[in-house]
N, C-alpha and C positions, 0 to 999 in steps of 0.2 A: 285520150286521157288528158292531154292537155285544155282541150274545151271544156271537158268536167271540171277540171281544176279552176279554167278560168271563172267561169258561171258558178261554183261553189264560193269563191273566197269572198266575195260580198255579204253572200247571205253570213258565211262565218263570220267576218271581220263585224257586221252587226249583231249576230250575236253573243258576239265577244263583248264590244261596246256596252248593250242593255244590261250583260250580265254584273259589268263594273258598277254601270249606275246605280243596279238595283240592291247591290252591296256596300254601297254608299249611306254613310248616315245622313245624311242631309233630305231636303226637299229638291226637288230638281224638275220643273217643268218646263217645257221649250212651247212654244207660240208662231205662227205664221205671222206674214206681214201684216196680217188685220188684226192680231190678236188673239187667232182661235188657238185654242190648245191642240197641238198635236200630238205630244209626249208626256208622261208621267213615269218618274221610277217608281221603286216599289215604298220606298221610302215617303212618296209623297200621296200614293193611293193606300197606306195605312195613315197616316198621318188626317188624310182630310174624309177618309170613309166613303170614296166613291168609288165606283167601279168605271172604268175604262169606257162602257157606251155610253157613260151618262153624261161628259165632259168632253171628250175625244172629239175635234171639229163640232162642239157643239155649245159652246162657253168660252169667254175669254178667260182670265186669271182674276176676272175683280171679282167674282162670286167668293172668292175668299178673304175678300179686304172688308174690314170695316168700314161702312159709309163716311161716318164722320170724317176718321185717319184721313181718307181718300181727299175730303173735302178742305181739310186743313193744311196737307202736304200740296194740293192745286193752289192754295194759295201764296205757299210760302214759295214754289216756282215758279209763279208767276210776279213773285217781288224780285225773284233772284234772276229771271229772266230777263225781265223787259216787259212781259207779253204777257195776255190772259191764256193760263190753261185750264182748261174744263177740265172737270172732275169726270175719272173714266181711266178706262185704260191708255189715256195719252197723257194722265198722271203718272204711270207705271215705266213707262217706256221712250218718255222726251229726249231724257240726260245721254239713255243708249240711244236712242237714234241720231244725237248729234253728237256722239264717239264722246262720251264723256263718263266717268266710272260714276255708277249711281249705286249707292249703301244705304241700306237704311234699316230700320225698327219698325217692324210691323205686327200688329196682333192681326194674326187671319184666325178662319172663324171654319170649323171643320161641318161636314155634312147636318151633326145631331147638336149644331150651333155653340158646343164648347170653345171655346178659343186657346189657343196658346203663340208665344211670342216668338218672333223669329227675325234673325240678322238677315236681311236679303239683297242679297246682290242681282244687279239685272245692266244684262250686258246683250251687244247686237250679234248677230249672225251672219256672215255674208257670205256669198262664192266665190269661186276662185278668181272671177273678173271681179271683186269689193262689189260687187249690188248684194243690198240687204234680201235677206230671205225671211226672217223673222226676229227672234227674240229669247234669250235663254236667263231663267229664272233660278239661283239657289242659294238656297234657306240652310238656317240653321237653327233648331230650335233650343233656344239661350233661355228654356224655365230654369232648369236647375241654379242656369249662372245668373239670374238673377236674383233666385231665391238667396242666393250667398250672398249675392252684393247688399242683399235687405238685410241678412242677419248682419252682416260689417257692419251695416251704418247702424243697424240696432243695437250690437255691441258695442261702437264706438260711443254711441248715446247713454248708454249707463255708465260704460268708463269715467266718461267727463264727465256726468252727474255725480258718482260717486267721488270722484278726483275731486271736483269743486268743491263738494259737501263735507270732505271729512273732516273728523272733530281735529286732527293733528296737521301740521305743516309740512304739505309735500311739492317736489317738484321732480320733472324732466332735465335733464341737463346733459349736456354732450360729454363724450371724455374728454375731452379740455376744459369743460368747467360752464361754459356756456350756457345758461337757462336757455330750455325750450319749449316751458310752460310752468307754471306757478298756483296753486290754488289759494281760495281766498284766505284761509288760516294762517299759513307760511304770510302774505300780506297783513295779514293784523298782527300776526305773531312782531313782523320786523318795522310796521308801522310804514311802511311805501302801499304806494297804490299799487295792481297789479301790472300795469302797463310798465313803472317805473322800476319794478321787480325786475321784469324781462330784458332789462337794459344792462341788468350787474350780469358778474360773474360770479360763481359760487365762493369764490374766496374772498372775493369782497365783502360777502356778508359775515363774513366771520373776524374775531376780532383778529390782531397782528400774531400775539402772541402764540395764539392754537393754527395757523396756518398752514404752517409747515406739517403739521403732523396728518392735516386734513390730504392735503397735497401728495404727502409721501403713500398713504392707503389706499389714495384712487388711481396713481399711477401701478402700484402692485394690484390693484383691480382691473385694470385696465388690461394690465402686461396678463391677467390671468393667476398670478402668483398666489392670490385670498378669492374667496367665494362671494366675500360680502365685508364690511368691519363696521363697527358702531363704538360710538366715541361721546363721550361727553365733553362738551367744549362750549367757550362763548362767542357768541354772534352777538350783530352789531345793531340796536336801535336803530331808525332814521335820527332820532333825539339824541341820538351818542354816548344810552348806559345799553350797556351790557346786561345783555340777556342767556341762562344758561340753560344748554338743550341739551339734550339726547339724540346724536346725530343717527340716523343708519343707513346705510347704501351697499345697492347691487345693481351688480351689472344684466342690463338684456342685451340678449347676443341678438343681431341686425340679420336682416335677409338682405335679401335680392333689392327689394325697393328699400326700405330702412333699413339706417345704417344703428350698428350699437349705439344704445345710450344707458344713462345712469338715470336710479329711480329715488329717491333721496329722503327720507321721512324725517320728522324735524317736531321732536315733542318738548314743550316748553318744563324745564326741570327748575327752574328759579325759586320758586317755595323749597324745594326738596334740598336743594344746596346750601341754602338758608337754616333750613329744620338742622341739618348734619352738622352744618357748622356751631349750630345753638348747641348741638347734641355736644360736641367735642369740648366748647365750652364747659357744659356742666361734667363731662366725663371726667376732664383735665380736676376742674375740684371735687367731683366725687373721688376721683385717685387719692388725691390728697385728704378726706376724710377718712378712705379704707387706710391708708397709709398711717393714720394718726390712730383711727379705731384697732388697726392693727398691732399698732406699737402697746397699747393700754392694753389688748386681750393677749398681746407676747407677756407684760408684765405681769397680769392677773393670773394667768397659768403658771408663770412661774413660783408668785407666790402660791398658787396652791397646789402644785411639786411638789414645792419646801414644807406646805402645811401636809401635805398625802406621805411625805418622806418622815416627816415627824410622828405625824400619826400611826405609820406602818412601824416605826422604831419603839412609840411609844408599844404597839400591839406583839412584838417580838419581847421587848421587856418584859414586858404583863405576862406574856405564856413563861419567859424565862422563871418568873421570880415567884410564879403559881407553881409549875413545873418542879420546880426544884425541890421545895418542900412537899409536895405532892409524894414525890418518887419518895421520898424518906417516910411518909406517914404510913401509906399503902403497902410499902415494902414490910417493915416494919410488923406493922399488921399484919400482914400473911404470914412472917416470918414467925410471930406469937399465937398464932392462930394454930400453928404446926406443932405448938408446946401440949404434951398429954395431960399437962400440973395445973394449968389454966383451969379454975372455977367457971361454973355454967353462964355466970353473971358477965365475969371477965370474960366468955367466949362472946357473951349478947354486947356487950358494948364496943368489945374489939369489930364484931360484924357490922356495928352504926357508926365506927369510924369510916372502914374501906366502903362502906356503900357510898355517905358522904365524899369520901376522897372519889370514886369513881364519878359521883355526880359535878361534883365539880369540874373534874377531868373534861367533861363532856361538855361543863358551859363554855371552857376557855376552848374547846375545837369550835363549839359553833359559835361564840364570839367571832373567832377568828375566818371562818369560812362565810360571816354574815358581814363583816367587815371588806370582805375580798370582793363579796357581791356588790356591795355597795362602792367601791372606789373601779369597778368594771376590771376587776383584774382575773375575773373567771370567764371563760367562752366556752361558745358552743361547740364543743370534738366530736365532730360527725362521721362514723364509721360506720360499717358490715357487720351486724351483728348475730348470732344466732339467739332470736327472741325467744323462744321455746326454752332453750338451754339456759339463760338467763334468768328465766321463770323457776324451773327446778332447780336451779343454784338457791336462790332465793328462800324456796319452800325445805328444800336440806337442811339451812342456815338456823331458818326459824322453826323444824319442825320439833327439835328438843325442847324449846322452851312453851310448845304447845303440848307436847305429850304428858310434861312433867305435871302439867294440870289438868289434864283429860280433858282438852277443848280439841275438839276438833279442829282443824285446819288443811285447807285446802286451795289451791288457785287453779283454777279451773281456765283455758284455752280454748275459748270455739273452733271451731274446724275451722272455718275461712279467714281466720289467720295466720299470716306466711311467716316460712319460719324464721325468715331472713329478710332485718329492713335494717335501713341507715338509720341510727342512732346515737344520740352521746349513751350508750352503754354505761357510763360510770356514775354517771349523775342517775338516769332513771333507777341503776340498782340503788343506791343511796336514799330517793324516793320511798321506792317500795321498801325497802328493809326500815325504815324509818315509820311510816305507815302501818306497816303489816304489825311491826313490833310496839308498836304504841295500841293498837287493837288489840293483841293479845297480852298486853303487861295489864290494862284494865279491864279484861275479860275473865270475871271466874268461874266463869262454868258457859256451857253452849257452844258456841261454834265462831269462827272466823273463815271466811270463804271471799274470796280475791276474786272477780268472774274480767277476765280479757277477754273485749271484743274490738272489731275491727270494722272501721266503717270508711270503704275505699272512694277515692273524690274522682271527680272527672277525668275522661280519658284524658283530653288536655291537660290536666294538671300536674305536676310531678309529687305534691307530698301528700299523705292520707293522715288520716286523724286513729292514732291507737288511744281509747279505751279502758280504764280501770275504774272497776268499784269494787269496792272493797266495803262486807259489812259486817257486823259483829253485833251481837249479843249480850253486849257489856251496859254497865250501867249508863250510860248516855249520859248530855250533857247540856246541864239546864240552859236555856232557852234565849239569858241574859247576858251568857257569855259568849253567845254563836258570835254574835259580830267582832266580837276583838278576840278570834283565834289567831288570826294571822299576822298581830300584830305583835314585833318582840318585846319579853316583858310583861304583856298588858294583861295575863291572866290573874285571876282575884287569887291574893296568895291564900285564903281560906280553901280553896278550892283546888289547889296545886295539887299536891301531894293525888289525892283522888281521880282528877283531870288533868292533868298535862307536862308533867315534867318540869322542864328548866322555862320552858316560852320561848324556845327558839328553833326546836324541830319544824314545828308549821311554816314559821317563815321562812325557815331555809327552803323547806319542799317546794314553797310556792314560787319564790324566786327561780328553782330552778324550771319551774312548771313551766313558767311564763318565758324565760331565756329559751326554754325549747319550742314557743310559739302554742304555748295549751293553757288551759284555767280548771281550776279547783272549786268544789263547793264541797260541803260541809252539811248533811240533815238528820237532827238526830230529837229523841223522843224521851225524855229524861224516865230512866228504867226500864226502857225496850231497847234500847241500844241507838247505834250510829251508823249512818254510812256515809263514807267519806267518796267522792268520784271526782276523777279526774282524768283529762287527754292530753296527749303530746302531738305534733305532726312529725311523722315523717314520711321518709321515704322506701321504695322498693328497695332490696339489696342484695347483694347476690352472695351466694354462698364463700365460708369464710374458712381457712386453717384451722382446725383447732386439735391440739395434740392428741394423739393414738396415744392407749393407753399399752404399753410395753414390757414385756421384762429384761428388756438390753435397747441401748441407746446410743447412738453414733457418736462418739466422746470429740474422735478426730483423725487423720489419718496415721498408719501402720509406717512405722518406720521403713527406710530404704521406697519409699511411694514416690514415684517421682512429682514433681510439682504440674499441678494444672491449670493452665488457663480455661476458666468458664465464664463463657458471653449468658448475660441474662437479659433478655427481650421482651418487653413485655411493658404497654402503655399505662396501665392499671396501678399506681402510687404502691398501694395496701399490699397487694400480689407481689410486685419488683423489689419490695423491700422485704418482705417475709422469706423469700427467694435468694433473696442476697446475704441474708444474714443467717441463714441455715449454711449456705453454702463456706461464708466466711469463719463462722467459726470453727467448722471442721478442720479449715484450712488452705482452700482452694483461694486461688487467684482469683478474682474477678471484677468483672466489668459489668456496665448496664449500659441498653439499649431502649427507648422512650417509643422506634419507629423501625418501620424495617427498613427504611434508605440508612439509618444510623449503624443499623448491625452491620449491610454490605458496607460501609464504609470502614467499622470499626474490625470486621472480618477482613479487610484486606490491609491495615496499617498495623493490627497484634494479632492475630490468627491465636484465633485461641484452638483449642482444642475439643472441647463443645458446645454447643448452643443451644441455651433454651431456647423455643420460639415459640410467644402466643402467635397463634391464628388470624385475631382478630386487632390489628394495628394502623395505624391510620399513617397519611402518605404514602405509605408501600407495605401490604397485606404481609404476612405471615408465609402464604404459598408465595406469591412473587418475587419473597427478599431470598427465600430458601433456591428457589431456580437456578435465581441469578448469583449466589456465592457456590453451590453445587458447579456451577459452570465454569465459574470464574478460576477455579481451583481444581491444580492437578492432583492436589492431597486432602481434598476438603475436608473439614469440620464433622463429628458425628453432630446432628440434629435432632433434634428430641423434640418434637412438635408439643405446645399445650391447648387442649380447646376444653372450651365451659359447655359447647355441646354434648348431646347422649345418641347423638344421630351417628352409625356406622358408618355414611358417605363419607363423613369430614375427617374421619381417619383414614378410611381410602383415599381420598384426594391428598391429603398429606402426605402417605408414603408414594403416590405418584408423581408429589412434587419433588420427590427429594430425601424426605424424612426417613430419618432410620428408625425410628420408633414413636409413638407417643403416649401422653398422660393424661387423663380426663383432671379435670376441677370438680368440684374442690382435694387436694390432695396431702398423702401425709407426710412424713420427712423421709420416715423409714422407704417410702416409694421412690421419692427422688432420690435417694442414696441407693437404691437397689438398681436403679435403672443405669445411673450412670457408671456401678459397678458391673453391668451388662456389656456395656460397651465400650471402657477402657480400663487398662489394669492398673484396678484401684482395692488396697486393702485398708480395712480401715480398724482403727479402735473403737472397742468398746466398753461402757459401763454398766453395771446391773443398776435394779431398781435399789437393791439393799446393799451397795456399795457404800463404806461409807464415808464421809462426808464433812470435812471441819470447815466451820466457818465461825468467822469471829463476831464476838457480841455487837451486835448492830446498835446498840446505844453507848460502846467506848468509843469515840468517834477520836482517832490519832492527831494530833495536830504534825505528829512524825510520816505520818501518812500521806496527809494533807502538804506538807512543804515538798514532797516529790513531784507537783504539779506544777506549772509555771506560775511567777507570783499575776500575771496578765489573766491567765486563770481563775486564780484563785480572787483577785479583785471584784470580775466578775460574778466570782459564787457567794460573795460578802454584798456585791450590788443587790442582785437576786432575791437574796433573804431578807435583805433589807425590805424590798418591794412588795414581798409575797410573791415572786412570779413565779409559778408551777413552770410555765411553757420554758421559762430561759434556763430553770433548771434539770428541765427532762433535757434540753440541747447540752449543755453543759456534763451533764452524766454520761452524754454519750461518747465524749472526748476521752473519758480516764481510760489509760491502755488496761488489755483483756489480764494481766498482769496486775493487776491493784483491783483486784476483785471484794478484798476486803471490805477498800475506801467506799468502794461503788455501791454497797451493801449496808455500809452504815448511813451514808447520805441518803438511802433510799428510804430507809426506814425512820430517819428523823422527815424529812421532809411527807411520808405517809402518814406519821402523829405528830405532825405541825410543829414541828420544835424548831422551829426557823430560829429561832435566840441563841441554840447550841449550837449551830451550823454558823449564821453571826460572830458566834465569841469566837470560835475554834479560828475561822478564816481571821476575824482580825488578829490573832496572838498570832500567826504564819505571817503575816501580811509585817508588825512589826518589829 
């Protein structure tokens, strides 16, 4: 056993060795003392594409060298020698024969003559007694790391071309400030040569005063504290003016061989600092022109306040001192008009005074409403409205004064008209009854017929264009006067009486056409009639309140009721207050909610007792505010869900949220009072329809009435009238407690028939 072992372990211990080699990446061949090849790993017979007989003791190693190489490396050791060496394999193996490390770069050249480049070391072989025995060869083949070292230097070649070339001023510089390259821009920019560039330090090139600030950025660049900073500052001529740049700098992080540096780009801003400071120049006296133009357009306004204040004064007067005699003539008249004794004559002329006196009536309103337009003291009140029902209010209004003459009349509604858009509702009825009734006063015989259509704008858009023409059958209207219909006044008073009233209907219409963003025209055929057409924009809307017709009505709550807190939630303005004020006058406590983070807020600091809650509220949903105060509470709140859907889920999802009940939209009063008499004990009062009813003459207007109000108030309701301002005195009405129901009733109805003069007098006589 032991002789097998002995005589085994060579042949192993060498095929231990081949197998290393041949798992070797490298080239690796070994050589006898002449040169001949004795060995090849496997490495080196893929590498050169021979096979083992064809080499093996039968070629030295120069079959794979390049002649020339061969030629060129004999000569360079034979300079570095002393001594001629022939080209040959005593080129390959000199340095090793005389125990010397020999390295070098060789292209060898493989069987099917490709070449590739190889690191080769060639080193001696000897035995145990130092006599040489041959020669050992191993390669590395260095393509790839060559190919890298090409792309570096080809990369570094566009660097620096790019570096040198660029339009802006840049350089290299170390974190200490150090230039370490400079291109030519940065040198023209600072007027140095490039060489003399490289001798400053970055702070030198900058002026004294911005240095500190340069210094302080690239130490926190450095430290790593900032990414990058850029600065506007001045740098230093060689000449010694001041140049001003737009500095920027960042850092690159260093390897192994480079260490960090800073990359620095340097754009000349000198015109632009120039321009800005011209600009501040002119801004500084353009101030002082707005400043002066300002003072003269404060003064001009004010004088024309003073002339809008006078003019509105002179316009309350004028209705005053019409008004007044008005009311006695017309009275008067009716009052003789009631006598049985009166002759046929006296009834016809008593009926040409009150027509007069009503027409009068009617120039001093639209005087006054054309006046309002013209000083901008009328706006656009954009609301919900039900346009269909507006329509038939309209056609009610006017249908006696069509009947009485057997004209037909009609306003007809297309079907793809919805019933609900955003509208000033008060102006377009005003419109149309103005319209409809001018058609039918000059219509004596035929027809008047209104046709609403509706022509819907792009999906992107939000307001559509409504629609009316309105024609008649009436005598039409010569041809001479189409152009100055709408202008006030300007109709041919020959022609009054016949065609057009006072001359201030039209314009009013029109004015309000156009405030509503629509236009009017006018085409008519003198003795076949007229048609008047005109469009307003508006918008989609969504369904609105509108009172249940009843025979008992929620008055207020039942004696011994205890009091309730009701939270009302709900983002929707028109909703939240219709909601609030049902609920207020009955009696109920209440609060309002805009969100549902507001409710949970407002549910946890006054706990009210129930909550409305829309659905649909932004920052925090309807179900999510409901969760979270059902949670939050050991005694919570009844919840009364509201949603504008007709989808069954979004009531199930409600009461799974939470909800103890809920109420679709649009809803009546009588509903919300039944529901919350559902769910807490609540009795309420009631009134009938034919209950009845005192109220006091809405044209005695009390100045005893009137001094129960604060005189800060009432200043203001003397302001107001003076002004014509509707809006400040719908805010103002809404201040009188529910207690002076009287006062709130007479002001309403002077300020509906424009009597601003009496509403005037009254507040000045309280006021002194």
């Amino acid at each position: 056993m032991t002789e097998d072992f002995v005589t085994s372990s060579p042949q192993h211990s060498q095929s231990w060795q081949q197998a290393i080699l041949d798992s070797a990446d490298f080239v690796i061949v070994s050589t006898d003392i002449n040169g001949l090849i004795q060995t090849l790993n496997a490495g080196a017979l893929k590498q050169f594409g021979y096979s083992p007989e064809e080499i093996i003791d039968r070629v030295t190693p120069i079959i794979f060298h390049d002649p020339e190489e061969v030629e060129q490396r004999a000569q360079v050791l034979s300079h570095e020698l002393g001594h001629a060496i022939e080209p040959g394999m005593e080129t390959l193996i000199v340095k090793a024969r005389m125990g010397m490390v020999d390295e070098n770069i060789w292209t060898l050249i493989r069987k099917d003559h490709s070449r590739f480049p190889v690191r080769l070391s060639v080193t001696a072989l000897r035995n145990d007694l130092g006599h040489l025995t041959g020669f050992l060869g191993i390669g590395k083949d260095i393509t790839a790391q060559q190919a890298a070292e090409a792309s570096l230097v080809e990369s570094e070649a566009r660097f620096s071309a790019a570096f040198q070339n660029a339009p802006i001023g840049m350089a290299l510089v170390s974190p200490s400030g150090q230039c370490l390259r400079v291109n030519h821009a940065l040198a023209h920019l600072l007027g140095y040569p490039q060489t003399k560039l490289m001798d400053l330090i970055l702070t030198e090139m900058i002026h004294p005063k911005d240095r500190s600030i340069e210094e302080t950025n690239r130490l926190r660049l450095v430290a790593r504290e900032i990414g990058n900073y850029c600065l506007e500052l001045r740098c230093l001529h060689q000449q010694g003016h001041e140049v001003w740049v737009l500095m920027n700098v960042s850092l690159v992080n260093g390897q192994e061989v480079y260490p960090p540096y800073c990359i620095v780009q340097v754009q000349d801003i000198t015109r632009r600092k120039q321009a800005e400071a011209q600009l501040q120049r002119l801004n500084a006296n353009l101030e002082q022109l707005v400043e002066e133009r300002t003072r003269q357009l404060k003064e001009a306004i004010e004088t024309t306040e003073i002339a809008n204040q006078a003019k509105s004064r002179f316009i309350a007067n004028m209705s005053h001192e019409f008004r007044t005699p008005l009311n006695g003539i017309m009275g008067f008249s009716q009052l003789l008009l009631q006598d049985r004794r009166i002759t046929s004559d006296q009834q016809s002329n008593l009926n040409v005074i009150l027509r007069s006196g009503e027409h009068l009536l009617s120039l001093v309103n639209e005087v006054i409403t054309l006046s309002k337009i013209e000083a901008g003291m009328l706006a656009y009140e954009s609301k919900d409205v039900n346009l269909h029902h507006l329509c038939e209010g309209v056609e009610d209004l006017l249908s006696l004064q069509a009947n009485s003459k057997d004209i037909q009349f009609q306003i007809h509604i297309a079907p793809d008209v919805p019933q609900y858009v955003r509208t000033d509702a008060k102006k377009l009825r005003q419109i149309l009854i103005n319209l409809l009734g001018n058609a039918l006063k000059f219509t004596k015989r035929g027809s008047v017929v209104c046709q609403v259509q509706w022509r819907p704008s792009a999906p992107e858009r939000s307001a559509h264009e409504l629609h009316f023409i309105i024609q008649d059958t009436g005598p039409g209207i010569p041809g001479h006067l189409l152009p100055q219909l709408f202008e006030p006044f300007a109709q041919d008073p020959l022609n009054r009486e016949t065609f057009g009233g006072i001359g201030l209907g039209l314009t009013i219409c029109q004015r309000f056409i156009h405030l509503m963003k629509g236009d009017i025209s006018i085409e008519s055929v003198e003795g076949q009639g007229t048609t008047v057409s005109f469009y307003i924009q508006v918008e989609s809307g969504e369904p609105v309140l509108e009172p249940a017709i009843s025979e008992t009505t929620v008055e207020g709550l039942a004696e011994n009721t205890p009091s309730y807190r009701v939270l009302v939630v709900e983002d929707y303005p028109d909703n939240r207050e219709i909601l609030l004020m049902m609920l207020e006058v009955v009696g109920f406590e209440v609060k309002e909610a805009v969100n549902g983070q507001e409710a949970v807020d407002l549910n946890r600091t006054w706990q009210p007792h129930l909550i409305w809650m829309d659905l649909q509220l932004p920052v925090l949903n309807g179900l999510e505010a409901t969760q979270l105060i059902k949670s939050q509470n050991p005694n919570p709140p009844v919840i009364i869900a509201i949603t504008a859907q007709a989808l069954e889920s979004d009531e199930v999802k409600a009461l799974k949220a939470g909800c103890d009940d809920y109420l679709r939209k649009p809803y009546q009063a009588a509903q919300v009072f039944e529901k919350m008499a559902q769910h807490l004990d609540i009795t309420y009062r009631y009134k009938t329809s034919n209950s009845s009813h005192t109220s006091a003459d809405p044209i005695s207007l009390s100045a005893d009435e009137l001094a129960n109000m604060p005189p800060s108030w009432i200043q203001l309701l003397y302001d107001a009238a003076i002004m014509l301002d509707e809006d400040m005195l719908d805010l103002l009405l809404r201040d009188i407690p529910d207690d002076q129901h009287s006062l709130k009733s007479s002001l309403e109805y002077l300020m509906a028939t424009y009597q601003y003069d009496v509403i005037m007098e009254k507040a000045q006589a309280v006021l002194r």
